[in-house]
C-alpha positions as CSV (number, residue, x, y, z in Angstrom):
1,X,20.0,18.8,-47.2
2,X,17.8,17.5,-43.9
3,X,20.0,15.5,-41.6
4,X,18.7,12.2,-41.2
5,X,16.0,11.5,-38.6
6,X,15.1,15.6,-38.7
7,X,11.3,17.0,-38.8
8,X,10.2,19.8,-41.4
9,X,8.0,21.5,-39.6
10,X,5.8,23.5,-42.1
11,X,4.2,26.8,-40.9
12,X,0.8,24.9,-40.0
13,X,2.9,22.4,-38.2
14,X,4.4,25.3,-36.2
15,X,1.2,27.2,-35.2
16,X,-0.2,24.3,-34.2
17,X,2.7,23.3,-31.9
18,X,2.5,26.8,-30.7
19,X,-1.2,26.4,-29.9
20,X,-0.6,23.1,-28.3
21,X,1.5,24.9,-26.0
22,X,-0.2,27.7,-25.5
23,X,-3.2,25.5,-24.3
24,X,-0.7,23.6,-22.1
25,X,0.2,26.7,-20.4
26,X,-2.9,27.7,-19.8
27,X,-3.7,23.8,-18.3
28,X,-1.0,23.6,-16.2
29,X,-1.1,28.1,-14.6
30,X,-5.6,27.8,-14.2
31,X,-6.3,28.0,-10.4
32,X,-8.3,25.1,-9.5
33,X,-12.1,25.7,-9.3
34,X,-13.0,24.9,-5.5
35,X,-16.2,24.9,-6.5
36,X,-16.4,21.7,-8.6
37,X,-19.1,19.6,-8.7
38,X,-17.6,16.3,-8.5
39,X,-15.1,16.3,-5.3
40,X,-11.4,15.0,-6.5
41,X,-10.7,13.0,-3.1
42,X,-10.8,9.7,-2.9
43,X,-13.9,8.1,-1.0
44,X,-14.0,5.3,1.4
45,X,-14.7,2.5,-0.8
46,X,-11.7,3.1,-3.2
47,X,-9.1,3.9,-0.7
48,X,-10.3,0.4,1.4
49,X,-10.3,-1.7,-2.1
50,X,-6.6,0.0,-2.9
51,X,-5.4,-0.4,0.7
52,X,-7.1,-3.6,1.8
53,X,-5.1,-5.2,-1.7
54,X,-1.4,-4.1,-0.5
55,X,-2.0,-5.9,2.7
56,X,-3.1,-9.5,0.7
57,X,-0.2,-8.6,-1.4
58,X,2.4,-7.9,1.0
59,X,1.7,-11.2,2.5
60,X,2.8,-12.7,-1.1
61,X,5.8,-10.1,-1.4
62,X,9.4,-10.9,-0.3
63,X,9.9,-10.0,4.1
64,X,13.6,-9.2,3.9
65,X,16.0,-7.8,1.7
66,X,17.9,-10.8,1.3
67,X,15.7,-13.5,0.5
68,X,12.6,-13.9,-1.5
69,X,10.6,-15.6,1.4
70,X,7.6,-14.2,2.2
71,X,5.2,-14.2,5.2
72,X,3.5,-17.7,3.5
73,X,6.5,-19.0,3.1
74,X,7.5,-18.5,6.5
75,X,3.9,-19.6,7.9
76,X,4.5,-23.3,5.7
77,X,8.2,-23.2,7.1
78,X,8.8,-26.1,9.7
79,X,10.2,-25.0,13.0
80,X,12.1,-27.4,14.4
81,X,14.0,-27.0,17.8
82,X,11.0,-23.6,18.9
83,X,9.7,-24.5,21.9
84,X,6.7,-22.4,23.7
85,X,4.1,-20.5,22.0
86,X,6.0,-17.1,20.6
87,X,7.6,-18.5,17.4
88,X,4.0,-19.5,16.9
89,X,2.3,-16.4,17.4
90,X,5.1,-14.6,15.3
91,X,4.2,-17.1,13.0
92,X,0.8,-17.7,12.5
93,X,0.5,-13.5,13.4
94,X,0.9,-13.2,9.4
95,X,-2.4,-14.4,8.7
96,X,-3.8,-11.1,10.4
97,X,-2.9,-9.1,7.3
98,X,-4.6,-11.1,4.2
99,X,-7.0,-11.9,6.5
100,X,-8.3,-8.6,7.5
101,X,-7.4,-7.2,4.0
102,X,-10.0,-9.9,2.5
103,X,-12.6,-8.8,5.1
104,X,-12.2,-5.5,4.3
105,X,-12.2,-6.0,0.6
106,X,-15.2,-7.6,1.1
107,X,-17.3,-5.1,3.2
108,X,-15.9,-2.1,0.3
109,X,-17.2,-4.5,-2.6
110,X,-20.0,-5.0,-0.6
111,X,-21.6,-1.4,-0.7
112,X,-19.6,-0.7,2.6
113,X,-21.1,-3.1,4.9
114,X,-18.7,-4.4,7.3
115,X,-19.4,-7.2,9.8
116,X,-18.2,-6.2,12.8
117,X,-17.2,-2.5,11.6
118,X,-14.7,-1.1,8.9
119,X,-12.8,0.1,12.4
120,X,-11.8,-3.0,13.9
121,X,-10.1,-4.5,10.4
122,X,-8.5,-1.8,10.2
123,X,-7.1,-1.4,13.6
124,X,-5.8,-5.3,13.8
125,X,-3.8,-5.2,11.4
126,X,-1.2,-1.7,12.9
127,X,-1.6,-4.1,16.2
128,X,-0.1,-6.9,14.9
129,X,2.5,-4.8,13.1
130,X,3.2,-2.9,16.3
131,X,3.9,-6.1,18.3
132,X,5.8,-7.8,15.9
133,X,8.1,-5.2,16.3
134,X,8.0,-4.6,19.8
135,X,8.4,-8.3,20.4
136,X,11.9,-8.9,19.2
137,X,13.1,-6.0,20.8
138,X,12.2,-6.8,23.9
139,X,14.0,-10.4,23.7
140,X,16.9,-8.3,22.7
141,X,16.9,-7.7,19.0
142,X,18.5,-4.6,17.9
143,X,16.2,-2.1,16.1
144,X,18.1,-0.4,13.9
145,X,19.2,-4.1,12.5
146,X,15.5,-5.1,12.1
147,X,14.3,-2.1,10.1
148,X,17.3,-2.0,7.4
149,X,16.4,-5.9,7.0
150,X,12.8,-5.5,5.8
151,X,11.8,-6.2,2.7
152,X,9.4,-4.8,0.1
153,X,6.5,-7.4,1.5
154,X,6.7,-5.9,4.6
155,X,7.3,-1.9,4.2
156,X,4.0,-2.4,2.2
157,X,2.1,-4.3,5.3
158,X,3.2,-1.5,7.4
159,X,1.9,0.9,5.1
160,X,-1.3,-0.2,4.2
161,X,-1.6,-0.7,7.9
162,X,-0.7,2.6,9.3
163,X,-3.0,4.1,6.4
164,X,-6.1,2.3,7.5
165,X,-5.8,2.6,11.1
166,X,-5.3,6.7,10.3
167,X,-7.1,7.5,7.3
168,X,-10.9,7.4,7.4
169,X,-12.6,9.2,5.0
170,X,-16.1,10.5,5.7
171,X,-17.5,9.1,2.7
């Protein structure tokens, strides 16, 4: 008797199981032709659509780990009590990313045409990121406090950023 929920596998069952996994072998050992026609990396216009979306959504995405307010949020906020203009630049600095990633969305959509150039959006954004971490630390903030505090929203701002200001592909 067949225990419940067990397969009879007839013989053609078998050899083609076998075959399966003979060709899945053979898939997964092949050396990879360097001389492909069609390249495998990703070109300029993909990796700016892919990357130039994380920074519009990091700006929707939670900042810190312990609340779900995110750099919008904190732009509406009221800030009562702030006097002088660095809680506003911290502030109103969030609108660099979605900002910039529209622009460049735009300019990739747009058969790669860029107004300035692709460089400059995608050097503003790792120069806001840099100074709104340089910022608090230099009015005292500890470092090590700030970095275990971020949230999703904002490791994906500093990604996108850091790949856009690095990464440029010829094409």
């Amino acid at each position: 008797m067949v225990p419940r929920g067990a397969r009879c596998e007839t013989a053609a069952n078998a050899a083609g199981n076998k075959k399966a996994f003979f060709n899945l072998l053979v898939f997964i050992t092949r050396k990879p032709d360097l001389h492909s026609p069609k390249p495998t990396t990703m070109n300029k216009k993909i990796l700016t659509i892919i990357l130039s979306l994380a920074l519009i959504a990091g700006f929707f995405l939670p900042l810190t780990n312990g609340s779900s307010a995110s750099a919008f949020d904190f732009i509406k906020a009221p800030k009562p009590g702030l006097s002088g203009i660095g809680p506003i630049v911290m502030a109103y600095m969030w609108i660099v990313f979605p900002v910039c990633g529209l622009i460049l969305l735009i300019g990739a959509l747009n058969n790669n045409t860029w107004v300035p150039a692709r460089a400059l959006w995608a050097i503003i954004p790792i120069l806001a990121v840099i100074y709104m971490l340089v910022r608090p630390i230099m009015d005292g903030a500890d470092a090590m406090t700030m970095i275990k505090g971020f949230g999703i929203g904002y490791w994906i701002t500093v990604g996108a950023s850091v790949l856009l200001a690095v990464w440029h592909p010829k094409k």
